[in-house]
C-alpha positions in Angstrom: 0.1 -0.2 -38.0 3.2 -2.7 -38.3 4.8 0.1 -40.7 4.6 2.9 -37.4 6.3 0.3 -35.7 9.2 -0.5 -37.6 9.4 3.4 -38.4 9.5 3.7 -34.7 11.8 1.0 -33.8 13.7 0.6 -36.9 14.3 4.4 -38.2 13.5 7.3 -35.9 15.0 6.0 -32.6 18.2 7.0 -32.4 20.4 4.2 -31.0 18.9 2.8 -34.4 21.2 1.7 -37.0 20.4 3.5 -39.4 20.8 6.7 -37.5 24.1 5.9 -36.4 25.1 5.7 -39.5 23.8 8.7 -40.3 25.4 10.4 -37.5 28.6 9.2 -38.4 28.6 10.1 -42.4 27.3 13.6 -40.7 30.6 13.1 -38.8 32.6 12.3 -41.8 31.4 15.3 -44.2 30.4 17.8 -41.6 26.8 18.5 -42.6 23.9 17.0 -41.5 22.5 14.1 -43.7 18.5 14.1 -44.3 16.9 11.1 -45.6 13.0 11.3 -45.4 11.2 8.9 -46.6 7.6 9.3 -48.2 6.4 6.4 -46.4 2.6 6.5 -47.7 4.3 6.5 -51.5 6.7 3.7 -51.0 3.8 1.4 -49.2 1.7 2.1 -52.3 4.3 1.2 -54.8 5.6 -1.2 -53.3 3.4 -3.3 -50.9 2.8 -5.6 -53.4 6.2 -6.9 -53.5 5.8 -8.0 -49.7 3.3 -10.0 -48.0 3.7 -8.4 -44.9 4.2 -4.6 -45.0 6.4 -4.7 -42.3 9.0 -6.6 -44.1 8.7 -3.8 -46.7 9.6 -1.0 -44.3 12.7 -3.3 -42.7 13.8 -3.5 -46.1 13.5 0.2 -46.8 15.6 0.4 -43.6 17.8 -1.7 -44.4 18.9 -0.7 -47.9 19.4 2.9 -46.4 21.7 1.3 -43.5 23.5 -0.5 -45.9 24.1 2.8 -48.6 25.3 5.0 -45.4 27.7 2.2 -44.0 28.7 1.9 -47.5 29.5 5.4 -48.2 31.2 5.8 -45.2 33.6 2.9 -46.0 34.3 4.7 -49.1 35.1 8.1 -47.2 36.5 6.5 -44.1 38.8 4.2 -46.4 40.0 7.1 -48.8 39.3 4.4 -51.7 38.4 7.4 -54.0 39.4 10.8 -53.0 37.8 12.6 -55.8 34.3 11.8 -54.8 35.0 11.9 -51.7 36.0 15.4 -52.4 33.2 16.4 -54.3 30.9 15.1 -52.0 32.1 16.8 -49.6 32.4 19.9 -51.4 28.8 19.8 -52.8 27.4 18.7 -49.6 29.1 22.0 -47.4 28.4 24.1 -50.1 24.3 22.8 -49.6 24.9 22.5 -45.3 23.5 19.0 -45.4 23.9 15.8 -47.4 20.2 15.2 -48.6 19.1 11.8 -50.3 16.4 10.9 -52.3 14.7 7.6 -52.4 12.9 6.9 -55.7 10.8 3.8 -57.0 11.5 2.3 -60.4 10.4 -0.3 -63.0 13.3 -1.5 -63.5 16.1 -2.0 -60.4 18.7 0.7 -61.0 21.3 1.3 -57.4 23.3 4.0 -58.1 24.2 6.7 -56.4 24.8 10.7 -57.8 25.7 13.6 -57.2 22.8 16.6 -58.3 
């Protein structure tokens, strides 16, 4: 029940955060940008990381919040026009910007194109 309500609060409403910032990278690359989470799977993997599964959803939340904001420093700032470029490129040529979240072993950030 505590995950619905962070969901709730924390990801779907949309004077969120996290959906501002997804707004605005939609802004910056003109596509929409579709991040949907398999919540079941990632409280299964990783529930046992957390004592309270809350805190594992606020987390989820926030890592995504702090990807977007950082990506759109990167395209707002101009720090590296080429992926900025082919971001944008790939992401028009696909009409939306859509991410994946994965669980690993082994911690691994990183983001990629595909």
């Amino acid at each position: 029940m505590k995950v619905r309500v962070v969901i709730r609060d924390e990801w779907s409403n949309e004077d969120s955060a996290v959906q501002t910032s997804f707004r605005r990278l939609g802004e910056l690359l003109g596509v929409p940008v579709v991040i949907e989470p398999d919540w079941p799977f990632l409280v299964k993997e990783l529930s046992g990381a957390f004592d309270d599964v809350s805190e594992l959803a606020n987390s989820v939340v926030g890592c995504v919040t702090a990807w977007l904001r950082s990506l759109v420093d990167l395209l707002d700032g101009d720090y590296y026009p080429d992926f900025a470029s082919a971001l944008s490129k790939q992401a028009k040529s696909a009409e939306k910007l859509q991410v994946l979240l994965e669980v690993r072993s082994r911690v691994r950030l990183g983001t990629s194109l595909c």
